[in-house]
VEXDREN-2710 file (C-alpha; in Angstrom, 1 decimal):
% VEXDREN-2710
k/r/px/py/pz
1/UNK/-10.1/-68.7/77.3
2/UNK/-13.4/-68.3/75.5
3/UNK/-12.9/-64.2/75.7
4/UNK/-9.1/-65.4/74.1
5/UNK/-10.5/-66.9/71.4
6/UNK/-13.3/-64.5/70.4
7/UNK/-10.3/-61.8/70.0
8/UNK/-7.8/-64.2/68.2
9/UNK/-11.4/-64.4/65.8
10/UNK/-11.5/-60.8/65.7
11/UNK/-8.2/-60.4/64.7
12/UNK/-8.3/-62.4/61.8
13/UNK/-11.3/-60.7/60.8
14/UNK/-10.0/-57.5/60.9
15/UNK/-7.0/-58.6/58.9
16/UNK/-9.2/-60.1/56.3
17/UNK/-10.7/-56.6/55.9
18/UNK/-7.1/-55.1/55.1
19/UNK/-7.2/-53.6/59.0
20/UNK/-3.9/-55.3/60.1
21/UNK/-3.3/-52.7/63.0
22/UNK/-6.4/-53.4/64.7
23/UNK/-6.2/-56.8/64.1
24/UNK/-2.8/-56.9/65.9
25/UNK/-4.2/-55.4/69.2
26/UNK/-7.1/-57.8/69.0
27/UNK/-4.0/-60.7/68.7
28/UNK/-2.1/-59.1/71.3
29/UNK/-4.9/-58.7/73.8
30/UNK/-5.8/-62.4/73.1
31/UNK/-2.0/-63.6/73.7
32/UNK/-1.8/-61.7/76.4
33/UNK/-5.0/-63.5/78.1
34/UNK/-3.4/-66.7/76.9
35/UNK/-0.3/-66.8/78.4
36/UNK/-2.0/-64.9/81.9
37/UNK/-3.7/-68.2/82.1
38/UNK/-0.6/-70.4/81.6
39/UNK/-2.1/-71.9/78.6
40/UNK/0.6/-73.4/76.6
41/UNK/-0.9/-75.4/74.0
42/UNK/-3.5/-72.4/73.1
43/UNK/-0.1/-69.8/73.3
44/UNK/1.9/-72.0/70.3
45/UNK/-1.4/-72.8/68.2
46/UNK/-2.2/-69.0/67.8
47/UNK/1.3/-67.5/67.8
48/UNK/2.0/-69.0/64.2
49/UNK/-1.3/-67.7/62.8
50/UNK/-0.7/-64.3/63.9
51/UNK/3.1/-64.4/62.7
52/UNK/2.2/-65.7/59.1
53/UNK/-0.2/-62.7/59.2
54/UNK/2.5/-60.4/60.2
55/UNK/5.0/-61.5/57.8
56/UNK/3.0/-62.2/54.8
57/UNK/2.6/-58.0/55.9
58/UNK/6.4/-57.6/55.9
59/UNK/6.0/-57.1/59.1
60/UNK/9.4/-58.9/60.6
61/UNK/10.1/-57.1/63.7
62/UNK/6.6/-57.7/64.9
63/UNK/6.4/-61.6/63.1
64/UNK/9.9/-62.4/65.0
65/UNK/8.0/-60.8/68.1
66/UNK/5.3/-62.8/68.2
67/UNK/7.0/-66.4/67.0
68/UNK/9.7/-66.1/69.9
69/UNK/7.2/-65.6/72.3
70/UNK/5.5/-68.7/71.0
71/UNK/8.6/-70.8/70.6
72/UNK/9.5/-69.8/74.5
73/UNK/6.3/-70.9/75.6
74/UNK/6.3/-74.2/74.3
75/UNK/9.8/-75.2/74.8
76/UNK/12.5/-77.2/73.2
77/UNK/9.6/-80.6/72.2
78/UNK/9.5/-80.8/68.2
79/UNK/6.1/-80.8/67.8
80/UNK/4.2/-79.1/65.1
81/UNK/3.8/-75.5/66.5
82/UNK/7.3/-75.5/66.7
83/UNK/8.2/-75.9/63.5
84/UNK/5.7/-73.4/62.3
85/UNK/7.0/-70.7/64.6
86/UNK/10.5/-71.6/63.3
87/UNK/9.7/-70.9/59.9
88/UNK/7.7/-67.6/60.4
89/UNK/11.0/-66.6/63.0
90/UNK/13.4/-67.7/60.0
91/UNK/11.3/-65.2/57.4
92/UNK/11.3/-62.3/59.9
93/UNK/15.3/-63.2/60.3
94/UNK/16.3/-63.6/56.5
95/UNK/13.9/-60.3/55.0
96/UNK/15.8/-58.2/57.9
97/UNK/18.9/-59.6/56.4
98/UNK/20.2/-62.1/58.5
99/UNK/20.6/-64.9/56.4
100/UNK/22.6/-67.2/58.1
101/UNK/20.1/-66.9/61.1
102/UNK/17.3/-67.8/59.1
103/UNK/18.6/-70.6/57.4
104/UNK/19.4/-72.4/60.9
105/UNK/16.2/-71.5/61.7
106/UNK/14.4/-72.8/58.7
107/UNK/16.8/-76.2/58.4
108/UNK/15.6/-77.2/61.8
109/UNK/11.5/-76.7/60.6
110/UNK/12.1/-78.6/58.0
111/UNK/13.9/-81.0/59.8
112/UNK/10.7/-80.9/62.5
113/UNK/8.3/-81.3/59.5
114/UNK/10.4/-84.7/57.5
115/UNK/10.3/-86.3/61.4
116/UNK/6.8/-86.1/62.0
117/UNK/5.7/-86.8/58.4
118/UNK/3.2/-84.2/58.1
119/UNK/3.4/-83.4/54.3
120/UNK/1.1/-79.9/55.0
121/UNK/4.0/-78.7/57.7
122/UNK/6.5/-80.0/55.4
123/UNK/4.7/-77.7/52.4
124/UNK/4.3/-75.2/54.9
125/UNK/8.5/-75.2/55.6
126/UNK/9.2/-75.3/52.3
127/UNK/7.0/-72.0/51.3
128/UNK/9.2/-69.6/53.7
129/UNK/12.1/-71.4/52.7
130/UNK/11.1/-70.1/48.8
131/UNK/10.4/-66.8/50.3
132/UNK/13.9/-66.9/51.7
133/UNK/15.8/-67.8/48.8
134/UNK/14.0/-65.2/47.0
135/UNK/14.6/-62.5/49.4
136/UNK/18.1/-63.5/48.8
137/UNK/17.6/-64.0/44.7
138/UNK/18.5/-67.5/44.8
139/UNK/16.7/-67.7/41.8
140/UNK/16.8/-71.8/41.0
141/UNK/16.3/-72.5/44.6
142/UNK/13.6/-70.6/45.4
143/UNK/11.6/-72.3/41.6
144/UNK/12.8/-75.8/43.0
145/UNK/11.4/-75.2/46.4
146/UNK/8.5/-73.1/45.5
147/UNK/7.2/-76.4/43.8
148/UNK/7.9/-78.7/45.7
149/UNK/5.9/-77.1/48.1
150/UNK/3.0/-76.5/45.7
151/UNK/3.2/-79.6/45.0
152/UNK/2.8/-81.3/49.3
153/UNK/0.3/-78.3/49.5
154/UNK/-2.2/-78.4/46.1
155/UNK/-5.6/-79.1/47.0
156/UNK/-5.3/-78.9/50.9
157/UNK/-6.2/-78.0/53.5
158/UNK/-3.3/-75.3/53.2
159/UNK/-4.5/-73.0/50.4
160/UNK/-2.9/-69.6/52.1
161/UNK/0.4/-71.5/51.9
162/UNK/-0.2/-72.8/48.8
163/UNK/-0.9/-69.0/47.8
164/UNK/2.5/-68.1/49.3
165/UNK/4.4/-70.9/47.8
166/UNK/2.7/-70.3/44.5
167/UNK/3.4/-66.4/44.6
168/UNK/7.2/-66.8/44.8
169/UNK/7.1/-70.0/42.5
170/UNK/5.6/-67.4/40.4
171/UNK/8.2/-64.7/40.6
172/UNK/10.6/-67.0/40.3
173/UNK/9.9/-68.7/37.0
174/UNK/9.3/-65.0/35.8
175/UNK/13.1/-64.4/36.8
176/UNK/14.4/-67.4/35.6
177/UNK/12.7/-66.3/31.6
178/UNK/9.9/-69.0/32.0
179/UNK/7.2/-67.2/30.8
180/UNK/4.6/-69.3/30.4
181/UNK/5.3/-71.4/33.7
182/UNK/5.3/-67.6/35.1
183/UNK/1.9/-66.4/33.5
184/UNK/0.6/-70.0/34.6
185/UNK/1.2/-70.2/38.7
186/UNK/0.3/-65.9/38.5
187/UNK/-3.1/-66.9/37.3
188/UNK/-3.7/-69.4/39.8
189/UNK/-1.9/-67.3/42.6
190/UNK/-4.2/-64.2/41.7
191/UNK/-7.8/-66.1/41.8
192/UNK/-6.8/-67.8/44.8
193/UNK/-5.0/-65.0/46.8
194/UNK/-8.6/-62.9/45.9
195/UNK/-10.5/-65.9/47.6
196/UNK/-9.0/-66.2/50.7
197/UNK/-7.7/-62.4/51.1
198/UNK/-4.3/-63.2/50.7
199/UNK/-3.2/-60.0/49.9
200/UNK/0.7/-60.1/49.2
201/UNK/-0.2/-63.0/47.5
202/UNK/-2.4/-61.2/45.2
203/UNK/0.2/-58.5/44.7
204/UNK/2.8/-60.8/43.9
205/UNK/0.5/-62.7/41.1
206/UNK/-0.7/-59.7/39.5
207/UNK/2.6/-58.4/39.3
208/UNK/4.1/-61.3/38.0
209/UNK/1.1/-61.7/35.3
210/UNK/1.7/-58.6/34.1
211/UNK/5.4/-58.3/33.8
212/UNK/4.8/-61.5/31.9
213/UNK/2.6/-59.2/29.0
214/UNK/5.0/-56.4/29.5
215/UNK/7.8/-58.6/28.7
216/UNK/6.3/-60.2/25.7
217/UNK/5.8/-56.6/24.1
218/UNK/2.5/-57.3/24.6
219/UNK/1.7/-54.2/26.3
220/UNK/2.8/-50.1/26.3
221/UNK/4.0/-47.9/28.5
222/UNK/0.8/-46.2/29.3
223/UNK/-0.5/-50.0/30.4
224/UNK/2.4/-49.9/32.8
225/UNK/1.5/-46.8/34.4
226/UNK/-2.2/-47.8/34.7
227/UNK/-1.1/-51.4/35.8
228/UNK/1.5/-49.5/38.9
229/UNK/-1.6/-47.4/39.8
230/UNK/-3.8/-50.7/40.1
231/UNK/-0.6/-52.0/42.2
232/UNK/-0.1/-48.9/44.5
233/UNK/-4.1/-48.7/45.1
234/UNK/-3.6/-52.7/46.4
235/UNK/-0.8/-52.2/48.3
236/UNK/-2.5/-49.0/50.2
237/UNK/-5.5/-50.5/50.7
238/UNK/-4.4/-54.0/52.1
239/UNK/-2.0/-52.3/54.5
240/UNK/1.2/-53.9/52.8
241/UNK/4.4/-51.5/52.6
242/UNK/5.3/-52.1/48.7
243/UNK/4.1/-48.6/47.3
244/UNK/7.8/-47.8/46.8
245/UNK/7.8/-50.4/44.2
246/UNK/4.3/-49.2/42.6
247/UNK/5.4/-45.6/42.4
248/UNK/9.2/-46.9/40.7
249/UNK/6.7/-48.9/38.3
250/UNK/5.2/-45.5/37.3
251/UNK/8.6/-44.1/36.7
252/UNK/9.2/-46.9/34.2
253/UNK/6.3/-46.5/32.0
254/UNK/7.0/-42.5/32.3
255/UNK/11.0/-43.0/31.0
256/UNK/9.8/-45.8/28.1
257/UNK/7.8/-42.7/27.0
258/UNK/10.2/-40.2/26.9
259/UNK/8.8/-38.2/29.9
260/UNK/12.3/-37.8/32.1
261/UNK/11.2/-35.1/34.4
262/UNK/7.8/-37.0/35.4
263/UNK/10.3/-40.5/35.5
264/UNK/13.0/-39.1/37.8
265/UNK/10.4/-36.9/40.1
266/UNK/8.8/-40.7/40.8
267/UNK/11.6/-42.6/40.8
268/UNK/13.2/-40.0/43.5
269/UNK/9.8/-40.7/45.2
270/UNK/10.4/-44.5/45.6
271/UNK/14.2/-44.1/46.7
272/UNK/12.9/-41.9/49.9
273/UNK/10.1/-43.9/50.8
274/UNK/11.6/-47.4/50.3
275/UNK/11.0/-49.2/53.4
276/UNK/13.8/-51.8/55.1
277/UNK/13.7/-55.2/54.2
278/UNK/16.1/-57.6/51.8
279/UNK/14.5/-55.8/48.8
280/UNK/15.9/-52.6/49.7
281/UNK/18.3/-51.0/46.9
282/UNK/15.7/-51.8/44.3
283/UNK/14.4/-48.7/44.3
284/UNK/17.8/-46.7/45.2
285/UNK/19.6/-48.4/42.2
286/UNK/16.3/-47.5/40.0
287/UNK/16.4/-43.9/40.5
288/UNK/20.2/-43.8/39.3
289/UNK/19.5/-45.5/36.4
290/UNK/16.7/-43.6/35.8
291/UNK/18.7/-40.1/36.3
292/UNK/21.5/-41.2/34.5
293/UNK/19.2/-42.2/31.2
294/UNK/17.9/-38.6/31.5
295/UNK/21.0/-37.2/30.8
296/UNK/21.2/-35.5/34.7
297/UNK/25.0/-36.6/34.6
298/UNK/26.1/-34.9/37.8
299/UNK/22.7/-35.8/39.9
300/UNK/23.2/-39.1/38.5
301/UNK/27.3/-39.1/39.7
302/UNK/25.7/-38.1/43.5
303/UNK/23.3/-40.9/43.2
304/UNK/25.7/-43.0/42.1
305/UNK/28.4/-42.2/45.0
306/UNK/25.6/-42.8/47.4
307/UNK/25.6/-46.8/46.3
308/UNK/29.1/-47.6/45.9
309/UNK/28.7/-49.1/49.9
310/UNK/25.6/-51.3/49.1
311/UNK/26.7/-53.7/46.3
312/UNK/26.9/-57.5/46.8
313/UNK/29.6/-59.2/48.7
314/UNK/31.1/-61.6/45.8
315/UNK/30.8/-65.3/46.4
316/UNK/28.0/-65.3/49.4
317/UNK/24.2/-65.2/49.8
318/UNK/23.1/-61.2/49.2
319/UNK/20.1/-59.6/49.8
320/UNK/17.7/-59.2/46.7
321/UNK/17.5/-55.1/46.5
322/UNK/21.8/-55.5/46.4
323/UNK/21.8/-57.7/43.5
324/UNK/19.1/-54.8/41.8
325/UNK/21.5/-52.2/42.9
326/UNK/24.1/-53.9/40.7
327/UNK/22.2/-54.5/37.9
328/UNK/20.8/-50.7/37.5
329/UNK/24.6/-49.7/38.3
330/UNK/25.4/-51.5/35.4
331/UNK/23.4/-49.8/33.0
332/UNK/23.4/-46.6/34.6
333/UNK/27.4/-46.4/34.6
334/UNK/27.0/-47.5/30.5
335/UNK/24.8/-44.9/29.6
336/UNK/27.3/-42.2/31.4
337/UNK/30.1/-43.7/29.9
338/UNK/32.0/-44.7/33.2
339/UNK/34.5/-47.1/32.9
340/UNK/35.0/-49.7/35.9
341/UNK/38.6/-50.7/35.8
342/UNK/38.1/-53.6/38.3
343/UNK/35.9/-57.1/37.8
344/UNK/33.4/-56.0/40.7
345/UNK/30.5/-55.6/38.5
346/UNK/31.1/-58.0/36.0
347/UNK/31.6/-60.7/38.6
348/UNK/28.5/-60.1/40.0
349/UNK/26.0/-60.0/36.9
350/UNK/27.9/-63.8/36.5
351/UNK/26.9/-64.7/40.4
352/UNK/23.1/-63.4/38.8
353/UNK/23.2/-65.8/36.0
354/UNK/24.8/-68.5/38.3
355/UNK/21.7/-68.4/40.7
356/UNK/19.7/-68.7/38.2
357/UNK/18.4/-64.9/37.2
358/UNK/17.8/-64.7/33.4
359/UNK/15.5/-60.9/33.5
360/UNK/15.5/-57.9/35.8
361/UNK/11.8/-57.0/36.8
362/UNK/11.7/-55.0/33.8
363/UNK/12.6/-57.6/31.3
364/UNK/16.2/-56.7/30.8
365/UNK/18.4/-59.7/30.1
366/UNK/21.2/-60.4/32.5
367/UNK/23.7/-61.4/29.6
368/UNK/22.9/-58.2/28.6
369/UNK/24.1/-56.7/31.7
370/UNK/27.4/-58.6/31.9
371/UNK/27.9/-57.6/28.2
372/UNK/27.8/-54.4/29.4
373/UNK/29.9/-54.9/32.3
374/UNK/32.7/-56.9/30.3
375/UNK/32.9/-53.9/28.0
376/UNK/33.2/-51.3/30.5
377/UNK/35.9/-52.9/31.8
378/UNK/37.7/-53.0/28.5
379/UNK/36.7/-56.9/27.7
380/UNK/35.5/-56.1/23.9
381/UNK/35.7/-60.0/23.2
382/UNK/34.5/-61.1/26.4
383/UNK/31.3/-58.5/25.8
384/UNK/30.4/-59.7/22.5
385/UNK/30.5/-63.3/23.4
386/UNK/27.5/-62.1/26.2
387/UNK/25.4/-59.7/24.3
388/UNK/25.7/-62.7/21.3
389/UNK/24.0/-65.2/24.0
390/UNK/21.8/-62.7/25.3
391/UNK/20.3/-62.0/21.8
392/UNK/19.9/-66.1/21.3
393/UNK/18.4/-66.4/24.8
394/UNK/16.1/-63.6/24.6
395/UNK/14.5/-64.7/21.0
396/UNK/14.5/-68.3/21.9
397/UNK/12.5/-67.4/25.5
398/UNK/10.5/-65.3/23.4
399/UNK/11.7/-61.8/26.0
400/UNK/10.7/-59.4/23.3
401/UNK/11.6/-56.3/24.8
402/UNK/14.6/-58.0/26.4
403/UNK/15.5/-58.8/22.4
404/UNK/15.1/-55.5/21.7
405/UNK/17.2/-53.5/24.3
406/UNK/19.9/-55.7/24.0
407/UNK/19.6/-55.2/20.0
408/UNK/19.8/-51.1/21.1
409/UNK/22.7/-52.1/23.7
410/UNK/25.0/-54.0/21.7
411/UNK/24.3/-51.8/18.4
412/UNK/25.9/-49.0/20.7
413/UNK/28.7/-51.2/21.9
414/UNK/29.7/-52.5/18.3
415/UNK/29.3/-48.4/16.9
416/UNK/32.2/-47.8/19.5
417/UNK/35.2/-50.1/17.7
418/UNK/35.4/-47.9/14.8
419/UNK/35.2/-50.8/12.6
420/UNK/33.7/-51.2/9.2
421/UNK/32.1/-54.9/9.3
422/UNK/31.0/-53.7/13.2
423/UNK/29.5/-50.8/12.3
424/UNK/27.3/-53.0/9.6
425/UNK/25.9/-55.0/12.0
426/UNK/25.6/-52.2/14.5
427/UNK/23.2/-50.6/12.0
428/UNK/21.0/-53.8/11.3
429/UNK/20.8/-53.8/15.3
430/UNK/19.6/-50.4/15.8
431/UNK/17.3/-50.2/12.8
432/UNK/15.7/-53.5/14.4
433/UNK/15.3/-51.7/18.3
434/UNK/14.5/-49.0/16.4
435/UNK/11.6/-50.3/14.5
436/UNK/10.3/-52.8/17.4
437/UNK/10.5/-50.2/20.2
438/UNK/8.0/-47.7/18.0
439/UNK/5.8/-50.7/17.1
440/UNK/5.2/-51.0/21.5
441/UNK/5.4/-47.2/22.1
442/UNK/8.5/-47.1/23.8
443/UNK/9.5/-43.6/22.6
444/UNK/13.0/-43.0/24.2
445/UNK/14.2/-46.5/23.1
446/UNK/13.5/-45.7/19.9
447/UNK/15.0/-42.2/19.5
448/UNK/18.2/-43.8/21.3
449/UNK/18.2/-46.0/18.3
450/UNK/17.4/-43.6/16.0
451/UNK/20.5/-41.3/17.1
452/UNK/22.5/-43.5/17.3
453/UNK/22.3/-44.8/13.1
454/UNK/25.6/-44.1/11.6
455/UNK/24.8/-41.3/9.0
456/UNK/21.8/-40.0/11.9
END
């Protein structure tokens, strides 16, 4: 037992240092000598520590591993172990994409949690079930739970799950257009995550404190690039499997310059080396969108061929990376001019706004979207009703660059009805993208605007 706990010590040291892999064998050796010596109570007090590790790594086949042989060893009692194993097993479920499995799975640890009265377990429960209903971009849910957990958790004994509460509290605020609640928890997430070594933690703050600038207009493209480098340097160094993401933040800054052959060289990078999980598609969508705004129209066709199988199932919980899928698609298909002559698309940037998902990472306004959708599907009154709200929300949430696209968007929607008072209004739209997206550098935004001035 003492030679046990000396590697379960290791182990965590070794993870603290960003060495997951070796800190895994050193858990695995010390299960192993665990569960040789038939010691049960010692098996399902280590297996959650080692899961949380694993998962907070998005490592789920390896988490589930590990929490099912704790669960088995310590039986059917509802003690506390057992509702920590449940959660970490319900994580490792839901980001594989099992989402009915998960929930059962995180129901009953919450249920364990409320019986015993333990507000940490309870806070604990509630983090992964955030986690879960952002893998799934249950938007409201995941802000609700996210701080309700913060809340059991906040000056604890439980600062790594207040860190992973906090993180997707974070994220979600940011996708809800709640800025400043967004830029608030990221702060906090960040200095804390840093303290502790809570690396995905750390990631997920700094992400979320900087999309928060990036969104206010606050920043330029070339601070995007820099910021995905900072990200990508992070996720290599702490071991975590998110450079796909880093490298498709790149390929943003590179398009908002005007630099399409850099943009679609790393957005075709991300799309190949996006790992599994419930956020894939993110990346896969991105690089369609990003090909089809370069003008590539019959690479962008392929791409686009290649996700007509992964968008969401109307009406039931979807993994995150489907939803993004649908939401590049929609842009993507608007810059090509493709016309969708069924409600697929449209329905789903409503089941968006329904859960709760204002923005797209990038800042793009989901009323937006379903303007877009509603027009491509030959709703002209239906789309101006959207882009009209998505114009009011964006101002009033103070989404500056979210303002401004949908100023370019709906300036190119209105230039389309080959109407007089339309066109007028078009024009006032597209002279303000126009003049707001040179002001933050964002040099193909602008030339859109610019070409597309009656009279340019």
């Amino acid at each position: 037992a003492p030679r046990a706990g000396l590697l379960f010590r290791v182990g965590l040291a070794r993870r603290s240092l960003g060495h997951l892999d070796e800190g895994l064998d050193a858990w695995r050796d010390a299960l192993g000598l665990y569960e040789a010596a038939g010691d049960v109570a010692s098996v399902g007090a280590v297996t959650p520590e080692i899961g949380l590790q694993l998962a907070w790594a998005a490592r789920w086949p390896e988490a589930l591993e590990i929490a099912m042989r704790g669960l088995a060893a310590i039986g059917e009692a509802r003690t506390y172990d057992r509702a920590r194993l449940q959660g970490i097993a319900a994580i490792a479920l839901g980001w594989a994409g099992d989402y009915d499995s998960a929930v059962q799975m995180l129901d009953q640890a919450v249920g364990v949690a409320t019986d015993l009265g333990d507000d940490l377990l309870l806070g604990e429960a509630l983090a992964v079930t955030a986690a879960h209903h952002f893998a799934y971009l249950e938007v409201d849910l995941a802000r609700e739970t996210a701080e309700r957990a913060m809340t059991l958790l906040e000056g604890s004994a439980g600062a790594w799950n207040y860190v992973s509460a906090a993180a997707f509290a974070a994220f979600a605020h940011y996708f809800g257009g709640d800025l400043d609640r967004a830029r608030e928890v990221a702060e906090v997430t960040t200095q804390l995550a840093h303290r502790l070594g809570h690396f995905a933690g750390q990631m997920f703050g700094e992400r979320v404190r900087f999309f928060t600038s990036s969104c206010r207009g606050e920043t330029r493209p070339e601070d995007f690039i820099a910021f995905a480098e900072r990200d990508e340097a992070l996720c290599r160094a702490a071991g975590l499997p998110f450079e796909a993401y880093s490298t498709s933040f790149r390929a943003t800054g590179e398009w908002r310059l005007g630099r399409l052959d850099e943009g679609m060289r790393l957005a075709n990078e991300a799309a190949v080396n996006e790992p599994p999980s419930a956020l894939w598609g993110f990346a896969q969508g991105y690089r369609f969108l990003v090909t089809a705004a370069a003008g590539e129209r019959e690479r962008a066709l392929a791409h686009l061929a290649e996700l007509e199988g992964f968008l969401p199932e109307p009406g039931r919980a979807n993994p995150n990376g489907l939803w993004s899928v649908a939401a590049y698609m929609i842009e993507g298909a608007a810059l090509l001019g493709l016309p969708r002559e069924t409600r697929d698309l449209y329905d789903t940037g409503l089941q968006m706004l329904e859960q709760g998902a204002v923005i797209r990472f990038d800042g793009a306004s989901n009323e937006m979207l379903a303007g877009m959708a509603a027009e491509a599907a030959g709703w002209d009154a239906l789309a101006v009703e959207h882009f009209e709200r998505a114009l009011e929300q964006t101002e009033a949430l103070g989404l500056r660059t979210g303002f401004l696209e949908t100023c370019l968007y709906y300036g190119e929607s209105l230039l389309r009805r080959e109407d007089p008072v339309a066109a007028d209004r078009a024009r006032t739209l597209l002279d303000t993208a126009r003049e707001g997206f040179r002001a933050i550098g964002w040099h193909w935004h602008a030339d859109r605007a610019e070409s597309l001035r009656p009279g340019a």
